[in-house]
RODO-2510 file (C-alpha; in nm, 4 decimals, decimal comma):
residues 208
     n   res          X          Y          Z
     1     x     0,0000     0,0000     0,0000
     2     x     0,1516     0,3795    -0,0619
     3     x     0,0893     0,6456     0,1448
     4     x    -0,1306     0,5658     0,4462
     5     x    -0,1636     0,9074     0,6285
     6     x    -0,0581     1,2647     0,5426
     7     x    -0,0796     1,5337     0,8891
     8     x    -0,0058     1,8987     0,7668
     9     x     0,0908     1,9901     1,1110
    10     x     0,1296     2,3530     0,9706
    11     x     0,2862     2,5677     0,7170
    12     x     0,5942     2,4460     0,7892
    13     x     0,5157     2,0521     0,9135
    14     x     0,4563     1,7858     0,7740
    15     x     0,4274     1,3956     0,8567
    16     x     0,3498     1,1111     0,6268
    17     x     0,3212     0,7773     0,7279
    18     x     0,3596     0,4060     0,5460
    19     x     0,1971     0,0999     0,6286
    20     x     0,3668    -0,1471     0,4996
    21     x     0,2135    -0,4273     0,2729
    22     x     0,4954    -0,4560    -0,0097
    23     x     0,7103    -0,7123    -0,0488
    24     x     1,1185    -0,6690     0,0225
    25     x     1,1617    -0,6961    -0,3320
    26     x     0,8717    -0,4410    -0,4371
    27     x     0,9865    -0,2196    -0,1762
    28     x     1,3624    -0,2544    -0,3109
    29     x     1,3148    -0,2383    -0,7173
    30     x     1,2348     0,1347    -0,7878
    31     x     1,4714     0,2682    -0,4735
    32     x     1,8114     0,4373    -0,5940
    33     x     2,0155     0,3212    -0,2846
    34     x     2,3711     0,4979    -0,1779
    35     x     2,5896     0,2010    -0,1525
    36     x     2,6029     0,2239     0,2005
    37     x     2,2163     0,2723     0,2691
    38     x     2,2322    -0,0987     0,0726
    39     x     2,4818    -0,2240     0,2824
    40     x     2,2728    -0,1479     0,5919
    41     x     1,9978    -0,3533     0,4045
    42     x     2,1713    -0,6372     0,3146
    43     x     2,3497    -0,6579     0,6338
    44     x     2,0013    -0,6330     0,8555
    45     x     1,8693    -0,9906     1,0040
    46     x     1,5094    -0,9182     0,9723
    47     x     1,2998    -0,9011     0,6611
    48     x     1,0826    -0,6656     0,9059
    49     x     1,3458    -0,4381     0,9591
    50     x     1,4606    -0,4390     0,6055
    51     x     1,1042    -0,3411     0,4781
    52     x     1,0960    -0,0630     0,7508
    53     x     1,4100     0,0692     0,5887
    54     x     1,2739     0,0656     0,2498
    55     x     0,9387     0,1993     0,3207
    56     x     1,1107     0,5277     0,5188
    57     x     1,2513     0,5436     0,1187
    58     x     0,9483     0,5174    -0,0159
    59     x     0,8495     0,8078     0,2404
    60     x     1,1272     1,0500     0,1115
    61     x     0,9936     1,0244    -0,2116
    62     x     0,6370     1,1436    -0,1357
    63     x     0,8351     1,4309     0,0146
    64     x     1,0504     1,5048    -0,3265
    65     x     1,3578     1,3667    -0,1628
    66     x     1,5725     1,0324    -0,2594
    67     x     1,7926     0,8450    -0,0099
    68     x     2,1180     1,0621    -0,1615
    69     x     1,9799     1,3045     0,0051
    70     x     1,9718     1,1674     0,3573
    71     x     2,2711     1,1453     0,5797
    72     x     2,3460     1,0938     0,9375
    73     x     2,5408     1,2905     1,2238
    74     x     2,7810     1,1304     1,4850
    75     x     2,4827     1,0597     1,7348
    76     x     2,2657     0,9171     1,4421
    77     x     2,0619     1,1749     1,3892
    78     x     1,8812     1,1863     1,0261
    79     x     1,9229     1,5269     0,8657
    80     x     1,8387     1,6284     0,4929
    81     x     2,0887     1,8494     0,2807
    82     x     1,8986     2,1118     0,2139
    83     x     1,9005     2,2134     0,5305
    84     x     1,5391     2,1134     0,6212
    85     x     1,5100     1,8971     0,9455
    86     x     1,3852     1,5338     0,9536
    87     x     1,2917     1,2539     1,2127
    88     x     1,2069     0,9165     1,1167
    89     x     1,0524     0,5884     1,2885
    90     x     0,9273     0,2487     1,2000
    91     x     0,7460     0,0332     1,4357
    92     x     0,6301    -0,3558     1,2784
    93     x     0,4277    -0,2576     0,9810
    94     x     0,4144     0,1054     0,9955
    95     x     0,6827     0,3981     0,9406
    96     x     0,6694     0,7619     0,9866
    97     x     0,8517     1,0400     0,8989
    98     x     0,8403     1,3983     1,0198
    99     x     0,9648     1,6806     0,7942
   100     x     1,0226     2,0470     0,9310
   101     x     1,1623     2,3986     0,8974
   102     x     1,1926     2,3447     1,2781
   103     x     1,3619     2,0708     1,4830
   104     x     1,1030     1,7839     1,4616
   105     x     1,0811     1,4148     1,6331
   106     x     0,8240     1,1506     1,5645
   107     x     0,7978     0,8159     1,6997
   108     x     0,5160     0,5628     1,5904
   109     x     0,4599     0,2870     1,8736
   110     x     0,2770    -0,0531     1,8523
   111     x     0,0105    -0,0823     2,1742
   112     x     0,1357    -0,3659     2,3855
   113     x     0,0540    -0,4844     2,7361
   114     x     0,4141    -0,5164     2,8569
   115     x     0,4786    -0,1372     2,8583
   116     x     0,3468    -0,1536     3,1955
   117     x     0,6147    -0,3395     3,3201
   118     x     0,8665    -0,1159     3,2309
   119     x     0,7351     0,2062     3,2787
   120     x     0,9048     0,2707     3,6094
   121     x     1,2242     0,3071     3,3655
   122     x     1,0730     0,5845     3,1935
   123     x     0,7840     0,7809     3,3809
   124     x     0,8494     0,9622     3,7377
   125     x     0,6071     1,2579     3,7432
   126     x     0,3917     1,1104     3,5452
   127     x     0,2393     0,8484     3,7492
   128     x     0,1088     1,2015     3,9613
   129     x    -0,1791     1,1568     3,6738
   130     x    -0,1523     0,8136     3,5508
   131     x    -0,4346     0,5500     3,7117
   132     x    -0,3275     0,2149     3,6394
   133     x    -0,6972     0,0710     3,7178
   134     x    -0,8063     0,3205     3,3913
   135     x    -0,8652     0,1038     3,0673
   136     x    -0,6516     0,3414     2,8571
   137     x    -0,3485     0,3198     3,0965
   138     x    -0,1521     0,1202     2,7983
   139     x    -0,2820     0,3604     2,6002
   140     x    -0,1495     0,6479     2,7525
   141     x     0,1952     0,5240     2,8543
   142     x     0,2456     0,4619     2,4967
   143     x     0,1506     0,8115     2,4072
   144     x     0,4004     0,9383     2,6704
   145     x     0,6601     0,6627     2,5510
   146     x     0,6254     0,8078     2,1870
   147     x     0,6267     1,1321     2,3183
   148     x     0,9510     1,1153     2,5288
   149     x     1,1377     0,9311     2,2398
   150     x     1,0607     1,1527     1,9669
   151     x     1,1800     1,4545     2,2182
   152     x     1,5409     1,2253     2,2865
   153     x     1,5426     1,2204     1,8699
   154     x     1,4783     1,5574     1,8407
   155     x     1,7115     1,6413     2,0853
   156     x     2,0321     1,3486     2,0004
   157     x     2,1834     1,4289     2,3448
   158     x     2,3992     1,1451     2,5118
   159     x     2,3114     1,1710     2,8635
   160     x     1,9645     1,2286     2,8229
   161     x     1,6814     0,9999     3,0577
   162     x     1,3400     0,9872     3,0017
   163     x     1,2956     0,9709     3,3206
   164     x     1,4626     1,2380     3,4596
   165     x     1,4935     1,5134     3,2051
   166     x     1,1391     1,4520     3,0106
   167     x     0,8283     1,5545     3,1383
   168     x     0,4638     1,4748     2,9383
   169     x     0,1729     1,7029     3,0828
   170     x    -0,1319     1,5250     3,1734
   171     x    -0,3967     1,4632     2,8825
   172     x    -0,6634     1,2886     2,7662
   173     x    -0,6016     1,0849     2,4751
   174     x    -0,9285     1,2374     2,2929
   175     x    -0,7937     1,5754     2,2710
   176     x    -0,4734     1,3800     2,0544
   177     x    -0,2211     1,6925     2,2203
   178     x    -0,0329     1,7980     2,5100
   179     x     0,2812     2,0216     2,6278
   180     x     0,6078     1,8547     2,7141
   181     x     0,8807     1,9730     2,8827
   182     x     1,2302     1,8906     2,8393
   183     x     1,4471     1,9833     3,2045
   184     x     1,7898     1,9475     3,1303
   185     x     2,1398     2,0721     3,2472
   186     x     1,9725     2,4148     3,4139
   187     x     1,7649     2,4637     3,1118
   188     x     1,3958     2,4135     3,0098
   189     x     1,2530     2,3288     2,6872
   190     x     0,9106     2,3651     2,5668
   191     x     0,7516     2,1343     2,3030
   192     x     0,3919     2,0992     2,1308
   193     x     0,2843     1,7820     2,0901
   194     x     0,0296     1,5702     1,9140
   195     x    -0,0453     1,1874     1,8697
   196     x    -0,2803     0,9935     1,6535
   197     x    -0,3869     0,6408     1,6958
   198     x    -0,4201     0,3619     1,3839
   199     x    -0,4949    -0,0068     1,3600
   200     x    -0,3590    -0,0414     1,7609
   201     x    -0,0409     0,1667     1,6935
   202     x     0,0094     0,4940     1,8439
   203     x     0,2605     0,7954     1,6530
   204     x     0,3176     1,0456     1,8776
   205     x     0,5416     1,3817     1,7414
   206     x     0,6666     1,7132     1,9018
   207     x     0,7417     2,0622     1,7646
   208     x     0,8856     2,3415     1,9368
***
């Protein structure tokens, strides 16, 4: 399937996401690959992770861009060469990418159970709001999850906890926004933020 979703955040924003249906080898034919983007394909262990890869691609293109013109810092940050800034996720059969004039971060997040038994490692002021008895408790820890790692994206700081340093302001998840903070190093960060929820995935991206 092509494009599954297209958000103009605003005049500047915009996110597109892939669901991904194709085959490895219909995701692979009409892609003009740097050498090394191929080696990364060749060299990943999971056709799942390979068709993430390509769909992201496919993703550039709907935004008039090829792979050439995608490269990555020292902390593996994405960024575009003309200048414009870019964050970029896969999750199972879904991808996402974020394109800005702005520093961006996006983060799409299947809905699983199990978050709840790690979310000690990545909420603290959170759980002030959070009721664990409420039926969209998985819900919302993945929207905070998504949240939190598309601010550590944004952000490509070593150092950084998502615990400590990121804070998510309570919401509800019909409103689809919030404020988060980022508290780091004597310094505070303000971000807007806004999630959508598909086919029991959540994507959750922040803009400053």
């Amino acid at each position: 399937m092509p494009l599954y979703k297209s958000i103009s955040v605003n005049s500047q924003t915009t996110v597109k996401i892939w669901k991904i249906e194709e085959s490895y080898n219909a995701l692979l034919e009409p892609l003009d690959l740097k050498s090394n983007s191929l080696e990364r394909v060749l060299g990943m262990k999971s056709e799942l992770h390979q068709r993430g890869f390509l769909s992201v691609r496919h993703l550039l293109r709907e935004f008039g861009y090829t792979d050439q013109d995608l490269y990555y810092d020292n902390n593996g940050k994405p960024h575009l060469k003309d200048g414009k800034h870019i964050s970029i996720t896969h999750s199972f059969t879904f991808s996402g990418v974020i394109v800005s004039d702005n520093e961006v971060g996006i983060d799409i997040e299947k809905q699983r159970d199990k978050i709840g038994i790690i979310a000690h490692k990545f909420v603290d002021y959170e759980f002030d709001y959070l009721d664990k008895n409420a039926e969209d408790y998985i819900r919302k820890l993945t929207v905070i999850w998504g949240i939190k790692e598309s601010l550590y994206k944004l952000f490509a700081t070593p150092g950084m906890l998502f615990r400590e340093h990121f804070l998510v302001i309570p919401f509800m998840i019909k409103h689809s926004e919030t404020v988060a903070w980022i508290d780091y190093k004597d310094k505070k960060y303000r971000y807007n933020t806004a999630f959508l929820e598909f086919e029991g995935f959540t994507c959750a991206y922040v803009v400053p």
